[in-house]
DOVOMI-620050 format. One line per field, with one value per residue (C-alpha): residue in one letter; residue number from 1; x, y, z. Coordinates in nm, 4 decimals. Each point is the difference from the previous one (the first is absolute). Layout:
N
res (a, ...) .
n (NUM, ...) .
px (X, ...) .
py (Y, ...) .
pz (Z, ...) .
***
This chain:
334
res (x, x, x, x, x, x, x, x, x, x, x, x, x, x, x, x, x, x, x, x, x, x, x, x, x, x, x, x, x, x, x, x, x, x, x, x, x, x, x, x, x, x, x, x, x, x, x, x, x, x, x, x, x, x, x, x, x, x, x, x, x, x, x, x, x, x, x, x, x, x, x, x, x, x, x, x, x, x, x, x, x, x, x, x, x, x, x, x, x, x, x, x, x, x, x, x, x, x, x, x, x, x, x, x, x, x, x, x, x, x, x, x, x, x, x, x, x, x, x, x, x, x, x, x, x, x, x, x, x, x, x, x, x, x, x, x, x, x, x, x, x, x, x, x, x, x, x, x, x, x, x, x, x, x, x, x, x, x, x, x, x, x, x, x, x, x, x, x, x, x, x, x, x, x, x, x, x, x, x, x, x, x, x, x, x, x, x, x, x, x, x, x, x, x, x, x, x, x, x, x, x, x, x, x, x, x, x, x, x, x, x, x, x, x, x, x, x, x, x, x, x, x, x, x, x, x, x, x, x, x, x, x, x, x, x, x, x, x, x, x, x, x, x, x, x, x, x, x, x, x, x, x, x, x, x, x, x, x, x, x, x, x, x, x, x, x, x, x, x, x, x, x, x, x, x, x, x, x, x, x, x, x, x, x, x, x, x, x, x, x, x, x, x, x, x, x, x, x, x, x, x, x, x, x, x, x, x, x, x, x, x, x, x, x, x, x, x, x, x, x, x, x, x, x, x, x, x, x, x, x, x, x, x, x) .
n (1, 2, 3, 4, 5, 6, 7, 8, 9, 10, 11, 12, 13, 14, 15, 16, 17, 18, 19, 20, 21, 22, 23, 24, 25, 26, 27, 28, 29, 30, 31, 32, 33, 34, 35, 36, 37, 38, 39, 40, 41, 42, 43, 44, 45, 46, 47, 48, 49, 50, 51, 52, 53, 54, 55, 56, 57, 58, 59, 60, 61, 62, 63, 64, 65, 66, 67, 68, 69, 70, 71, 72, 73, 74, 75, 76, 77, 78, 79, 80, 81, 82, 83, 84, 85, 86, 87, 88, 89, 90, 91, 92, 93, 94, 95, 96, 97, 98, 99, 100, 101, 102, 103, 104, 105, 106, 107, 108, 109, 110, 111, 112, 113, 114, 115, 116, 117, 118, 119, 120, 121, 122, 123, 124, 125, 126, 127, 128, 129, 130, 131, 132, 133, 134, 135, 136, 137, 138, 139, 140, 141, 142, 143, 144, 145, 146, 147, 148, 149, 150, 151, 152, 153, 154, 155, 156, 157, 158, 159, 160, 161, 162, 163, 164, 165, 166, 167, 168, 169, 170, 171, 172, 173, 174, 175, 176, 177, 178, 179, 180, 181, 182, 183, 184, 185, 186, 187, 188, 189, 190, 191, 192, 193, 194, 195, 196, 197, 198, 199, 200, 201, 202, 203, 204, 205, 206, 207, 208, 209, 210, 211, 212, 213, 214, 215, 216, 217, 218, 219, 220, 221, 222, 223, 224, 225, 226, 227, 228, 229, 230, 231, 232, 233, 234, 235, 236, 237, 238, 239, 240, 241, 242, 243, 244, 245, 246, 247, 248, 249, 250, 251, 252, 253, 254, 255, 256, 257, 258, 259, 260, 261, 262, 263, 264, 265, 266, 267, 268, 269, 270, 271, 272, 273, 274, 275, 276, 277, 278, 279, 280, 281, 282, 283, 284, 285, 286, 287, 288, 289, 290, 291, 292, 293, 294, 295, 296, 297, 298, 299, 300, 301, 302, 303, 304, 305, 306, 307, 308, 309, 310, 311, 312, 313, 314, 315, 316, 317, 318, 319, 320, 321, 322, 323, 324, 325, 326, 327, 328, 329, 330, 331, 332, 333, 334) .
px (-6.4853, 0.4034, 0.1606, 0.3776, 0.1739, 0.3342, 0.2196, 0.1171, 0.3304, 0.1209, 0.2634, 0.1256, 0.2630, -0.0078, 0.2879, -0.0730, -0.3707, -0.2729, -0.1040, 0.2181, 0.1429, -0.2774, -0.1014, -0.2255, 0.1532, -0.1455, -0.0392, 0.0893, 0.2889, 0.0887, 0.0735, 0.3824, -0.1288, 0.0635, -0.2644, 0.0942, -0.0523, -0.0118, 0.0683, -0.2324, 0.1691, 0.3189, 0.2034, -0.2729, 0.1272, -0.2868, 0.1344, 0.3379, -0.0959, -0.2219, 0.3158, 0.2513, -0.2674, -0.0925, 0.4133, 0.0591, -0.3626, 0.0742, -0.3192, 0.0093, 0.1736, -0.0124, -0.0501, -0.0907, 0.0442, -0.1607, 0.0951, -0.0966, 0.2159, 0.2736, -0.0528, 0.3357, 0.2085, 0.1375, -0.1953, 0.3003, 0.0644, -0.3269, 0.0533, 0.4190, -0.0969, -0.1854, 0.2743, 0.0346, -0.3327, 0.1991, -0.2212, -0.2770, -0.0755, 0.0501, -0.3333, -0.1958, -0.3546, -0.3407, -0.0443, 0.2732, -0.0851, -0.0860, -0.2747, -0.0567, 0.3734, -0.1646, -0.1522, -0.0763, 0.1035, 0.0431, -0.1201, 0.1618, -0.1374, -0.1534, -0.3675, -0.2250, 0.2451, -0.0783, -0.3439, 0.0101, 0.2977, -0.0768, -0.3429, 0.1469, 0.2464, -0.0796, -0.1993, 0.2766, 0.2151, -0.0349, 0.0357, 0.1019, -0.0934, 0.2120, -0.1922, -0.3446, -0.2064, -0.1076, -0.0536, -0.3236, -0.2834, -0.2519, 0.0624, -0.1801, 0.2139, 0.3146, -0.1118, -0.1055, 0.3809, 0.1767, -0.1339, -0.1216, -0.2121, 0.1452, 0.0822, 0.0196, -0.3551, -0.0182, 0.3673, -0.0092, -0.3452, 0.2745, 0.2291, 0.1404, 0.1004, 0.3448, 0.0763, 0.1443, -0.0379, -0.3709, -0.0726, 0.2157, -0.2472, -0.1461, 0.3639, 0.0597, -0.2504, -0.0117, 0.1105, -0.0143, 0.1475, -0.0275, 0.3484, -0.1265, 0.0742, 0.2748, -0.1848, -0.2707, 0.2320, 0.1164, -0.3242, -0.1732, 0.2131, 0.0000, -0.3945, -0.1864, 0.0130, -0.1139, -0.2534, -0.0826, -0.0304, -0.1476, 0.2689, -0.0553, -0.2230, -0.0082, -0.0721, 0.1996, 0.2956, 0.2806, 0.3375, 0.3222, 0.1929, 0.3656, 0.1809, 0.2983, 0.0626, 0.0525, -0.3553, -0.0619, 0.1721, 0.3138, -0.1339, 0.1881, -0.2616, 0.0426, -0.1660, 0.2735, 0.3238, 0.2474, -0.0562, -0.3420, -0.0390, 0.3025, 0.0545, -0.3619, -0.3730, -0.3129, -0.3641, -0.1396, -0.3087, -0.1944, -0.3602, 0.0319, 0.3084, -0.0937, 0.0769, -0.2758, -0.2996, 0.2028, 0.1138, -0.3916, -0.0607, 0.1765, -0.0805, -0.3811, 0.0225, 0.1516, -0.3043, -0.2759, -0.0912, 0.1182, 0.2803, 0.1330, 0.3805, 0.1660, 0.3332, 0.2758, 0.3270, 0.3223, 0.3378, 0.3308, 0.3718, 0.0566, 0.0526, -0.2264, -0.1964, -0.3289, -0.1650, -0.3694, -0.1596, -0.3490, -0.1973, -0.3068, -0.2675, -0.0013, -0.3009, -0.1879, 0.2181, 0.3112, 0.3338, 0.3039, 0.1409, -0.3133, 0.0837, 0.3603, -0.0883, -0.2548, 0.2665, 0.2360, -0.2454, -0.1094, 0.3335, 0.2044, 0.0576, 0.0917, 0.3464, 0.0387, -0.2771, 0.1620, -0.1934, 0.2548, 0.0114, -0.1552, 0.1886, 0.1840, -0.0730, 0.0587, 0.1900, 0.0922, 0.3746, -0.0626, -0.1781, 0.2126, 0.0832, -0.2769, -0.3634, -0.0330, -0.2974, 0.0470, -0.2906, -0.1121, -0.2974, 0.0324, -0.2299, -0.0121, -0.2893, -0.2432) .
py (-9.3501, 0.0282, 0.1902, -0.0651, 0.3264, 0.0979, 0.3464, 0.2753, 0.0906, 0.3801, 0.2007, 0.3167, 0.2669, 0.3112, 0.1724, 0.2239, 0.0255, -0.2793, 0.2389, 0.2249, -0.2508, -0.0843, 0.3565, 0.0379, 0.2284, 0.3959, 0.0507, 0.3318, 0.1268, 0.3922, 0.2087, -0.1430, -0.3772, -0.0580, 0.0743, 0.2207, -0.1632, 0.0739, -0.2550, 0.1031, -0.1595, -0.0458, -0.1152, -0.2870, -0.3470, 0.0171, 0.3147, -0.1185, -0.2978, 0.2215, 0.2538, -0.3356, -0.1248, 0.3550, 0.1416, -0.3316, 0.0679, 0.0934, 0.2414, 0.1961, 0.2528, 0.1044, 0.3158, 0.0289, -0.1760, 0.0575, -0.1101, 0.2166, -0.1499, -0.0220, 0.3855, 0.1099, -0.3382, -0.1675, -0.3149, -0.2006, 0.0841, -0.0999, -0.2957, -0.0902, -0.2488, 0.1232, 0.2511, -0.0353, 0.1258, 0.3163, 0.1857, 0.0247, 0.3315, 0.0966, -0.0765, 0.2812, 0.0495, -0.0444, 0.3883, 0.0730, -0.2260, 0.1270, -0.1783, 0.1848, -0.1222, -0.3716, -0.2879, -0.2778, -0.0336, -0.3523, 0.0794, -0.2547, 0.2228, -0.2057, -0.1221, 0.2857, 0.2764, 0.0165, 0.0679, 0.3366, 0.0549, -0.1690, 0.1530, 0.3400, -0.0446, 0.1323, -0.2145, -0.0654, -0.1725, -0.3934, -0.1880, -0.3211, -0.0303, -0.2489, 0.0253, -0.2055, 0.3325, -0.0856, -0.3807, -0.0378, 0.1209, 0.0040, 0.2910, -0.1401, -0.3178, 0.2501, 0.1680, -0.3368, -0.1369, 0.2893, 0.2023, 0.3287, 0.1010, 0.0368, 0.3516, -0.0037, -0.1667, 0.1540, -0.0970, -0.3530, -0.0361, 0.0840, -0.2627, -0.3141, -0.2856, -0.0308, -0.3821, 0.0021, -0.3700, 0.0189, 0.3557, 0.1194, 0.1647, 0.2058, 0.0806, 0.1500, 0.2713, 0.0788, 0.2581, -0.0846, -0.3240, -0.1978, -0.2242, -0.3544, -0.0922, -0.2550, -0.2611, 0.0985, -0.0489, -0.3442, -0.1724, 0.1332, -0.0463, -0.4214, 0.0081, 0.2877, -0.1653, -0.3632, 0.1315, 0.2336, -0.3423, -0.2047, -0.2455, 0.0075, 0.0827, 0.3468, -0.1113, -0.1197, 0.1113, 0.0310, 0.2361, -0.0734, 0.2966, 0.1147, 0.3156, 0.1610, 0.2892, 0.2847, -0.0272, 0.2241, 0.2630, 0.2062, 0.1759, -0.1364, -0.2230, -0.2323, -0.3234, 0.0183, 0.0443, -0.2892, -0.1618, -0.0045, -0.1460, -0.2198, -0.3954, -0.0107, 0.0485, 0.1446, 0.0261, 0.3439, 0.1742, -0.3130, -0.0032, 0.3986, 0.0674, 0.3357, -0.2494, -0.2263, 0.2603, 0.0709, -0.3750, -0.0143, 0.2707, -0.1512, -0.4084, 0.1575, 0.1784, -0.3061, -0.2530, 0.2350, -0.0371, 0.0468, -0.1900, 0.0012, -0.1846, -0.0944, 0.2172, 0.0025, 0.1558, -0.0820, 0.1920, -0.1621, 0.0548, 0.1668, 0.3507, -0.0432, -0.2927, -0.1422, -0.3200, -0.1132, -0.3332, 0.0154, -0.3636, -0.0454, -0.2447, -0.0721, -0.0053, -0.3454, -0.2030, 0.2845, -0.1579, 0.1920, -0.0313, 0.1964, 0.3035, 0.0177, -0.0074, 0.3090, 0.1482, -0.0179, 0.1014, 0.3040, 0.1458, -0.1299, 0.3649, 0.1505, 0.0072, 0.0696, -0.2953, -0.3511, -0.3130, -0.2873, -0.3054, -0.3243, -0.0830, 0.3301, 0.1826, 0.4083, 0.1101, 0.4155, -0.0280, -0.0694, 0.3156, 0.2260, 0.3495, -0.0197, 0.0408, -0.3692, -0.1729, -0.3671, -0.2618, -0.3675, -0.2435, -0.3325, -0.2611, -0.0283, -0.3015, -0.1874) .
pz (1.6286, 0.1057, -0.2680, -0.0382, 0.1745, -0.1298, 0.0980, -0.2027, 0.1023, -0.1088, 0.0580, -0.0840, 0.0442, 0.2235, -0.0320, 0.2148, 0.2223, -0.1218, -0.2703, -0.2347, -0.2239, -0.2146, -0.0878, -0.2867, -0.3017, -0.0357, -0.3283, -0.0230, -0.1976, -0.0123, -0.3779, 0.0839, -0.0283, 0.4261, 0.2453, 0.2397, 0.3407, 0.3557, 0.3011, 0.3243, 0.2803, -0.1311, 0.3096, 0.0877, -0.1203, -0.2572, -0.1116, -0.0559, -0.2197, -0.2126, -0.0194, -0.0893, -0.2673, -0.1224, -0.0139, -0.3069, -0.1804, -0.3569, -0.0018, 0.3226, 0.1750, 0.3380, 0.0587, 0.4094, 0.2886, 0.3459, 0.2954, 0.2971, 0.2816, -0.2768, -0.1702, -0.1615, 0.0630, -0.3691, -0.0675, 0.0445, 0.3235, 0.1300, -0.2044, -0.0493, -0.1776, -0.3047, -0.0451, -0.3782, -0.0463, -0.0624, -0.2032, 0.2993, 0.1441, 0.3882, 0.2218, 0.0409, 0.2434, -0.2131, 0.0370, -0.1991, -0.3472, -0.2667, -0.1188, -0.3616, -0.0584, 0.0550, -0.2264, 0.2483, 0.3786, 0.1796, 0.3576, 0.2639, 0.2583, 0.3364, -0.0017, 0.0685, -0.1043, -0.3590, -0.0067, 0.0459, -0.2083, -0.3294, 0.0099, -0.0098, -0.2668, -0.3521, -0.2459, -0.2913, 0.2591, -0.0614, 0.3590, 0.1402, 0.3494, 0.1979, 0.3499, 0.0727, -0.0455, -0.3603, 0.0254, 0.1353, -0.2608, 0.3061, 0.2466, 0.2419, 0.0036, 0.0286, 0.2856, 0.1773, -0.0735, 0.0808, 0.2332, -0.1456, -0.2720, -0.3539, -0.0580, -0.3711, -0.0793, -0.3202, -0.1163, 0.0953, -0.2237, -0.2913, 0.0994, -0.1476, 0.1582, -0.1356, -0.0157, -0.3717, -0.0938, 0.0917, -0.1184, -0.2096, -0.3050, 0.3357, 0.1454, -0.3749, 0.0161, 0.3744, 0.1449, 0.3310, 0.0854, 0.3679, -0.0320, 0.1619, 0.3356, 0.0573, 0.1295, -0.2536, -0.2799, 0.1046, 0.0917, -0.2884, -0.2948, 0.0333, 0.1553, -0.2409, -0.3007, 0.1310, 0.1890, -0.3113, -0.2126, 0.2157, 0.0576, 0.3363, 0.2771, 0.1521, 0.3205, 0.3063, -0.1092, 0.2465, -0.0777, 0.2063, -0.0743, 0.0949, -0.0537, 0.1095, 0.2485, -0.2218, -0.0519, 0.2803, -0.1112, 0.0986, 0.2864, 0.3508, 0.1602, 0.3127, -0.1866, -0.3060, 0.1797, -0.0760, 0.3992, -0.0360, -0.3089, -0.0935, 0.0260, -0.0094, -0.1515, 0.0863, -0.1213, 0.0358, -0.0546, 0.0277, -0.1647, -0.0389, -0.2382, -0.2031, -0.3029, 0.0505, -0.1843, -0.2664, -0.1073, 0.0476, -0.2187, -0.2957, 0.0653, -0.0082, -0.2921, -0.1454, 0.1658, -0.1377, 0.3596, 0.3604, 0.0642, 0.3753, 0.0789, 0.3035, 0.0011, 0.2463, -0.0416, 0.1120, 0.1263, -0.1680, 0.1086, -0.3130, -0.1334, -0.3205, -0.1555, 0.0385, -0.0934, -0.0356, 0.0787, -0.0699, 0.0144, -0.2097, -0.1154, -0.3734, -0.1646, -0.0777, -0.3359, 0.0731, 0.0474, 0.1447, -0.3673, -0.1200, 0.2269, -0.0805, -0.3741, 0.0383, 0.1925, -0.2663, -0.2384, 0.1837, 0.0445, -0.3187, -0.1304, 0.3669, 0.0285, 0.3564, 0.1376, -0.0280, 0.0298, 0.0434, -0.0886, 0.1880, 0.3207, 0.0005, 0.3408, -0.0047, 0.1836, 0.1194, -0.0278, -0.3889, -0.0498, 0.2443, -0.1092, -0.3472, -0.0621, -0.0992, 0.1857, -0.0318, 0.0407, -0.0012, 0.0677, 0.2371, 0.1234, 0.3993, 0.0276, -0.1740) .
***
């Protein structure tokens, strides 16, 4: 039987890389009523966003920022920009924090660099881990994506996958959190909770997915300077994106059963943004109408997921520069 297919198109922001804007919250407040927080990574483009989100929260302070490269500069002259976060201190090496003067860190260090850190930090410290080191509950599936064997078994056993909207009551109590991948986040938020409910088939699915270049990071690199990439578009990583296991991961959990998707990312002209097209088959008597409904349903009380209304196509300039993730449902055939 030919069940009627229809795409789920996503978007959402990235102010920065594909990750840092939807962090989850610590909740972790010192005797003063802030938490007392540390950036790792600092003067990383994932640091920076943390920093520009972290310098307006009403309930933290920061207290250190590392930067190794960037040791003794003023954060706003590694990043002119952000200079009215005026009450940020100077970057400083990891060696030199002071971790029993710390509540919670946010580490935006590179993949494979944290392991070793977080795991030698001391145990009242509440983390939020921005890299993939944390993602993958199976260390076996890490080491097969990545390249080298998890070096923090024991940690990542403790951590929680830190996609709010789907896990919040689990984010609440954690103390180690693995922030979502950016990809992750913007498949999964529109496909979890219709796979989850049955409204539609867990298999076959196919996600078209675009994202801009800051996604790869600050770091000079041959394949993300403006001639190589501009006034055009690229896949990349085809059939082997580091992505692909995690979005897995969650669609599984959500299937009761193994779920496996066809996934190929894009590279946009554009500083930040990234968009989502995943294409599904509804489930037998499920109309697009039904999906967009459960949608709705599902994230009523989440203020930064928006599920539009019928005909309304997301798109990434409307959710430039905030954490909103914007979402809708249409029919492609019959």
């Amino acid at each position: 039987m030919l069940h009627k297919h229809c795409s789920l198109s996503s978007c959402k922001p990235i102010s920065q890389p594909q990750k840092p804007q939807r962090i989850p919250s610590v909740v972790c407040k010192a005797q003063s009523g802030k938490a007392k927080v540390a950036v790792l990574g600092a003067s990383g483009y994932t640091g920076a966003e943390v920093v520009r989100l972290g310098a307006l929260h009403p309930n933290i302070t920061i207290t250190a920022l590392t930067g190794e490269r960037q040791a003794g500069k003023a954060f706003s002259d590694v990043f002119p920009h952000l200079v009215t976060a005026t009450s940020c201190p100077k970057l400083i090496k990891i060696g030199d924090v002071d971790f029993s003067n710390v509540d919670a860190i946010f580490c935006c260090l590179p993949h494979a660099t944290t392991q070793e850190t977080l795991k030698q930090l001391p145990r009242h410290i509440k983390i939020v881990d921005l890299s993939a080191d944390f993602r993958l509950k199976n260390p076996d599936t890490y080491t097969e994506w990545y390249g080298n064997a998890h070096a923090a078994v024991e940690l990542q056993k403790e951590a929680v996958y830190g996609l709010t909207e789907l896990n919040r009551e689990q984010v609440k109590s954690a103390r180690l959190l693995a922030n979502p991948g950016c990809y992750p986040t913007c498949a999964q938020l529109p496909l979890y909770p219709l796979i989850k409910s049955k409204l539609v088939l867990p298999d076959d699915i196919i996600i078209d997915a675009k994202s801009g270049v800051s996604g790869a990071g600050r770091a000079a690199k041959e394949s993300t300077l403006y001639c190589e990439i501009a006034e055009g578009i690229n896949s990349y990583s085809v059939g082997k994106h580091r992505h692909m296991p995690e979005i897995e991961q969650g669609l599984s959990e959500a299937a009761g059963s193994d779920v496996k998707v066809s996934f190929t990312p894009h590279l946009m002209n554009l500083s930040r943004g990234m968009q989502c097209t995943s294409y599904v088959k509804m489930a037998p008597g499920t109309s697009v109408d039904d999906l967009r409904a459960h949608l709705k349903e599902t994230y009523a009380n989440e203020f930064f997921v928006k599920v539009l209304d019928k005909g309304i196509v997301p798109h990434t300039r409307h959710v430039r520069g905030s954490n909103f993730a914007m979402m809708n449902v249409f029919e492609v055939r019959a």
